[in-house]
LOGU-17292 format. One record per residue (C-alpha): residue in three letters; residue number from 1; y, x, z. Coordinates in pm, whole numbers, plus 32768, in hexadecimal, padded with zeros to 4 digits. Example, Ala and Ser with C-alpha at 12.3 -4.5 7.8 and 13.67 -1.06 7.14 Angstrom:
<bators>
r,k,y,x,z
ALA,1,7E3E,84CE,830C
SER,2,7F96,8557,82CA
</bators>
This chain:
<bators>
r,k,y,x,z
UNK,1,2ECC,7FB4,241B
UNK,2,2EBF,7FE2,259D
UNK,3,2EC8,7EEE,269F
UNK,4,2F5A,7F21,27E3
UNK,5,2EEA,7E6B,293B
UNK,6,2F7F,7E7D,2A76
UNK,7,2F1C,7E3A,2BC8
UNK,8,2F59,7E63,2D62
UNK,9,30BC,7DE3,2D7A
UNK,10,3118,7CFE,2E9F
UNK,11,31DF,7CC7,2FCB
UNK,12,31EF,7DD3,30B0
UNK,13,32D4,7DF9,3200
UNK,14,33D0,7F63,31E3
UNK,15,333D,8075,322C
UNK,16,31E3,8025,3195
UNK,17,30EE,805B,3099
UNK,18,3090,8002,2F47
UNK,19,2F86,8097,2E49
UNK,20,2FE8,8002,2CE3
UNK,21,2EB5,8028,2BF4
UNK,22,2EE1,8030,2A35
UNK,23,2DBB,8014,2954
UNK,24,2E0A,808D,280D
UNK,25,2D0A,7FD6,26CC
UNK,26,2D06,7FEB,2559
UNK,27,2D3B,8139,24B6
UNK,28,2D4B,8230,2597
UNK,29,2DCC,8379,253D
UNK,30,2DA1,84CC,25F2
UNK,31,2EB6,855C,2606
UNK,32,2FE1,8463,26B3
UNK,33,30C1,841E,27CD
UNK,34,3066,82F4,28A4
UNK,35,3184,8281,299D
UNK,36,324B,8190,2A5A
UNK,37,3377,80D7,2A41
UNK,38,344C,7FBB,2B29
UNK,39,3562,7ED9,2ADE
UNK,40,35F1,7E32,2BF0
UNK,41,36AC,7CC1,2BD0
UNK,42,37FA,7D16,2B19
UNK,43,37B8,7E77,2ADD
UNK,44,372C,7F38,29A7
UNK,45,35C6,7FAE,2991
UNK,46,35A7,8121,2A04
UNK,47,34B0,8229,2A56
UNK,48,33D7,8280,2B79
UNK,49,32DF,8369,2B35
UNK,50,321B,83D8,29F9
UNK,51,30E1,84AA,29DE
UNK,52,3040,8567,288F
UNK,53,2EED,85B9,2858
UNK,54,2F1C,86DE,28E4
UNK,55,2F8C,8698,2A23
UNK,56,311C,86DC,2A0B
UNK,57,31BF,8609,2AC3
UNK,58,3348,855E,2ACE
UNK,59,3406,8485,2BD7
UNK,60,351D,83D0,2C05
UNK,61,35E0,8473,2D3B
UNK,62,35D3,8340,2DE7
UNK,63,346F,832C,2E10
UNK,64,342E,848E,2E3C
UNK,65,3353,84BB,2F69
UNK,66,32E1,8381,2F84
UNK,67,324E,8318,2E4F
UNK,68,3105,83D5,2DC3
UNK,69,309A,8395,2C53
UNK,70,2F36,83F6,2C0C
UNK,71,2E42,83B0,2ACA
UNK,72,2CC3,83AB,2A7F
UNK,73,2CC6,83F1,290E
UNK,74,2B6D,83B4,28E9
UNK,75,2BB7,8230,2975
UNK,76,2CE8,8228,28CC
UNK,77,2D89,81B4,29FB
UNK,78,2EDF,8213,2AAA
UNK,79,2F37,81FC,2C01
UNK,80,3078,81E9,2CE2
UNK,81,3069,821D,2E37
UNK,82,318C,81A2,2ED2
UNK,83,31DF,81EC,3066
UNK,84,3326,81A0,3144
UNK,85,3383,8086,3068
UNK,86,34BB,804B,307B
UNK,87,355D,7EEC,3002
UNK,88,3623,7F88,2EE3
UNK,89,34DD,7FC2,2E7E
UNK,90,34AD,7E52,2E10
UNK,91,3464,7E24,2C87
UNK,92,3372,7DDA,2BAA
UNK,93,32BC,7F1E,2B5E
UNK,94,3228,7F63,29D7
UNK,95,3148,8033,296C
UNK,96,319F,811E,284D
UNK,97,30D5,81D0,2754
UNK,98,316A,82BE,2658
UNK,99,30A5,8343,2542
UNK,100,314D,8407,241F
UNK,101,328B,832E,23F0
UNK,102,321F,820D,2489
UNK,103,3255,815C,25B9
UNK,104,3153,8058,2632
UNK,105,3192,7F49,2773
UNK,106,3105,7E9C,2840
UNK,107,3180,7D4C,28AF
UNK,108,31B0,7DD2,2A1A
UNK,109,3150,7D67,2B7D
UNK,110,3279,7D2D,2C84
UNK,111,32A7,7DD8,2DC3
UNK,112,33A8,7D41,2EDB
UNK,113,33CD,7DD6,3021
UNK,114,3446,7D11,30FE
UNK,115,3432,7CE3,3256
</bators>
């Protein structure tokens, strides 16, 4: 089993940052692809950016640019820088863990940008 914990969401003004932080627990395999996801009020959960163990990397278009995902496999931890927010921006952000077949959430952390 694998627990998921996010943190570093918040209220932020457009155009500025955010660092979201996941720390991955339980059985931890080696090989896996650690990312994040957003759903928005009324919308359907979609992607942002993924990362795998080896360092390939996959964003959405809309964040391209502005939006850095990063991971320190030996913390099992997963980053996402986020710059030039924008307020379509504003969701609640979950982590995402796939290993094998399996998917693995966390219970998110919400982002609004508002000024």
């Amino acid at each position: 089993q694998v627990q998921l914990v996010e943190s570093g969401g918040g209220l932020v003004q457009p155009g500025g940052s955010l660092r979201l932080s996941c720390l991955a627990s339980g059985s931890i395999f080696s090989i896996n692809i650690m990312g994040w996801y957003r759903q928005a009020p009324g919308k359907q959960r979609e992607l942002v950016a993924t990362m795998s163990t080896r360092g390939n990397t996959n964003y959405a278009d809309s964040v391209k640019g502005r939006f850095t995902i990063s991971r320190d496999n030996a913390k099992n931890m997963v980053y996402l820088q986020m710059n030039s927010l924008k307020p379509e921006d504003t969701a609640v952000y979950y982590c995402n863990k796939v290993v094998g077949d399996i998917d693995y959430w966390g219970k998110g952390t919400l982002v609004t940008v508002s000024s």
